[in-house]
C-alpha positions as CSV (number, residue, x, y, z in Angstrom):
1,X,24.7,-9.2,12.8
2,X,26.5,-8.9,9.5
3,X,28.8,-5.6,9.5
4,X,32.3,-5.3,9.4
5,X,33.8,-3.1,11.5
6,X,36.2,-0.6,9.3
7,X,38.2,-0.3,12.4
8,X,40.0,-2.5,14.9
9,X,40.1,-2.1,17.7
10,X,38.1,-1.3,21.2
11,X,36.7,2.2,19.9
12,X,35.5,0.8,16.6
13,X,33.8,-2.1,18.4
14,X,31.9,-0.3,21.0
15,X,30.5,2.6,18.2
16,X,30.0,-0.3,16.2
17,X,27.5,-1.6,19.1
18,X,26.2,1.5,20.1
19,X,25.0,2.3,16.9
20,X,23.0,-1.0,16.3
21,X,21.3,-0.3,19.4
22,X,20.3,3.0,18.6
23,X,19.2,1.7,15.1
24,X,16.9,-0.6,17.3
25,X,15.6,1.5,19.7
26,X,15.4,4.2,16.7
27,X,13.0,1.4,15.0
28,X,11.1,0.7,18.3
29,X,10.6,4.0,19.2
30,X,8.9,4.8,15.6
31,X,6.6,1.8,15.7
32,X,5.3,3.3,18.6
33,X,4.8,6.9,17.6
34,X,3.2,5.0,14.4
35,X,0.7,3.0,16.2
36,X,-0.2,6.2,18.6
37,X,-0.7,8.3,15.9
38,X,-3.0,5.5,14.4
39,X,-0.4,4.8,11.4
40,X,1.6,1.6,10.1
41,X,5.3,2.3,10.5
42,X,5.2,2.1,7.1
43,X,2.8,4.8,6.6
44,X,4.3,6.7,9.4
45,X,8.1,6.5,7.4
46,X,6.3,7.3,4.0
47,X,4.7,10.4,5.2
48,X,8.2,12.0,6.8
49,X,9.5,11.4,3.0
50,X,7.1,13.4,1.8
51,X,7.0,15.9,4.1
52,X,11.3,16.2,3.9
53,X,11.7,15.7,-0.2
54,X,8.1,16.8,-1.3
55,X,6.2,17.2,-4.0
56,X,7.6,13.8,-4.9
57,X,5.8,11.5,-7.0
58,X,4.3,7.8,-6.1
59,X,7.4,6.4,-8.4
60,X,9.7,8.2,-6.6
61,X,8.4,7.6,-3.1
62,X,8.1,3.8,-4.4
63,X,12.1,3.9,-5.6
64,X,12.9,6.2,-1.9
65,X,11.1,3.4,0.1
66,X,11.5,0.5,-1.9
67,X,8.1,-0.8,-2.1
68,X,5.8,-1.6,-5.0
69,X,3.9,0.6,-6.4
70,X,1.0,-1.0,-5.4
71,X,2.0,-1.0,-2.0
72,X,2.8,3.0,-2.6
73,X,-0.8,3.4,-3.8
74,X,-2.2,2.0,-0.5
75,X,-0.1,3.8,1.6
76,X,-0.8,7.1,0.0
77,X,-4.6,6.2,0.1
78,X,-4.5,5.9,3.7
79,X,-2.5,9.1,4.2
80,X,-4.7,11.1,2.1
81,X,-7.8,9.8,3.9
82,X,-6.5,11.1,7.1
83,X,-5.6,14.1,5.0
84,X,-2.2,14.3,5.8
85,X,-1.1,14.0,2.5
86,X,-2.5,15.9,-0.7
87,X,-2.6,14.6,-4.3
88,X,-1.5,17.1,-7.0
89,X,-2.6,16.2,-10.8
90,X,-0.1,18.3,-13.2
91,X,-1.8,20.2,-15.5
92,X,0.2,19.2,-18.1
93,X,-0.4,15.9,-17.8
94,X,-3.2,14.6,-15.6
95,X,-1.6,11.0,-15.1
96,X,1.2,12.7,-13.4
97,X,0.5,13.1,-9.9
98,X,2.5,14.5,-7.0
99,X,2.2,14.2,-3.5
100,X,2.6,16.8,-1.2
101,X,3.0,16.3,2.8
102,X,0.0,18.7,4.8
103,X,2.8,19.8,7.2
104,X,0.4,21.4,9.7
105,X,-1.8,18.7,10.0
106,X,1.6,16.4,10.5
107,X,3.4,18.8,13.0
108,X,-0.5,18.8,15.0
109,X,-0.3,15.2,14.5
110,X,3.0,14.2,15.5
111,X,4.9,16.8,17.9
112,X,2.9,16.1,21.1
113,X,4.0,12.6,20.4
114,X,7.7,13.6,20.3
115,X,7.9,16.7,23.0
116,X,9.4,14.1,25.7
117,X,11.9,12.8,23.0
118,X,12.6,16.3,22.5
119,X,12.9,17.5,25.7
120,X,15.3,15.0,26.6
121,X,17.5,15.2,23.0
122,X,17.9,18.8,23.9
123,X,19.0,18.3,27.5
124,X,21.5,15.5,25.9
125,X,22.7,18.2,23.9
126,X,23.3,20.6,26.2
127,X,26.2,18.2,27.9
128,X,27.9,19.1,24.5
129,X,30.3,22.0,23.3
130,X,28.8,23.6,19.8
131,X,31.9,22.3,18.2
132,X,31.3,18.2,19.5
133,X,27.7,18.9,18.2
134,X,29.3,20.1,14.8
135,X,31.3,17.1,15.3
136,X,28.1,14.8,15.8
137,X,26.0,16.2,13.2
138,X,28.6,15.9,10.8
139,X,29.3,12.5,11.5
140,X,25.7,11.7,11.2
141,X,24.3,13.5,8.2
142,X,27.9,10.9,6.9
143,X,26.1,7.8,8.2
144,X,22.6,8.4,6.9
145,X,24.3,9.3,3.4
146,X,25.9,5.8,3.7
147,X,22.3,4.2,4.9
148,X,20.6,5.8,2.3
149,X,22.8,4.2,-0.7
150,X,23.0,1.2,1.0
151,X,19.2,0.9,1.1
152,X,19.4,1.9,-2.7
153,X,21.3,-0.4,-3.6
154,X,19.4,-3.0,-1.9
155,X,16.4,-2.2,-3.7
156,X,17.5,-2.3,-7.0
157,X,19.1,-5.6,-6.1
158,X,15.3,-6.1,-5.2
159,X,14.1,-5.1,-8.4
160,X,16.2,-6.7,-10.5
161,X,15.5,-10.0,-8.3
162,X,19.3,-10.3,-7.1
163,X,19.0,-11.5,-3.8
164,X,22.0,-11.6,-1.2
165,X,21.5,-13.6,1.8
């Protein structure tokens, strides 16, 4: 489905693979949560940006999620009316608003809905030494860096109507 695969070879291939399908059941297994938590993925994504880089803006959540502003606006709306998400004015400047993730009301939300995920993550992890899980994370917190410029860069391509197919 579209990558190239930096390295040749057996080892390259196979991560290659296994990564897609954790992408995949990474997606799945969000939908899910999503819909049991009585969310659209959408909202479900929107909300973890806010609660990891908050108080953001609707811009910059618009920019970080690559939806319209609009769309940003109905999505906070929902959030806010299952008050999981609170709407600072600036004093300042009253058209300036930021939004700011209610991270109790989230963690009540969401961590019955991931203590199996957890439970079985930290089992996984305990097959590891500390210094493969170094390994891991750093290769990891590497990939989402890539992702996250690669999504960038896809939705200014968006913005500026450049479409790649």
């Amino acid at each position: 489905m579209g990558h190239s695969d930096g390295k040749s070879g057996h080892a390259g291939e196979a991560l290659n693979e296994a990564q897609r399908e954790l992408g995949t059941w990474t997606l799945l297994f969000h939908q899910a949560i999503a819909e049991r938590a009585g969310l659209h993925p959408t909202d479900h994504k929107c909300l973890d940006l806010i609660c990891r880089m908050g108080p953001i803006t609707a811009g910059e959540l618009a920019q970080l999620a690559g939806l319209t502003t609009g769309a940003v606006t109905a999505v906070v709306d929902r959030l806010v009316e299952r008050d999981l998400v609170e709407r600072n004015y600036q004093a300042a400047d009253r058209r300036k608003v930021y939004l700011h993730g209610q991270l109790e009301k989230a963690s009540a939300l969401f961590s019955p809905l991931f203590a199996s995920l957890g439970k079985q993550m930290n089992a996984l992890y305990a097959d590891y030494t500390e210094a493969e899980l170094d390994l891991i994370t750093g290769f990891t917190k590497r990939a989402c860096s890539i992702l996250e410029k690669e999504v960038q860069n896809m939705n200014s391509r968006q913005r500026t109507g450049v479409r790649q197919v």
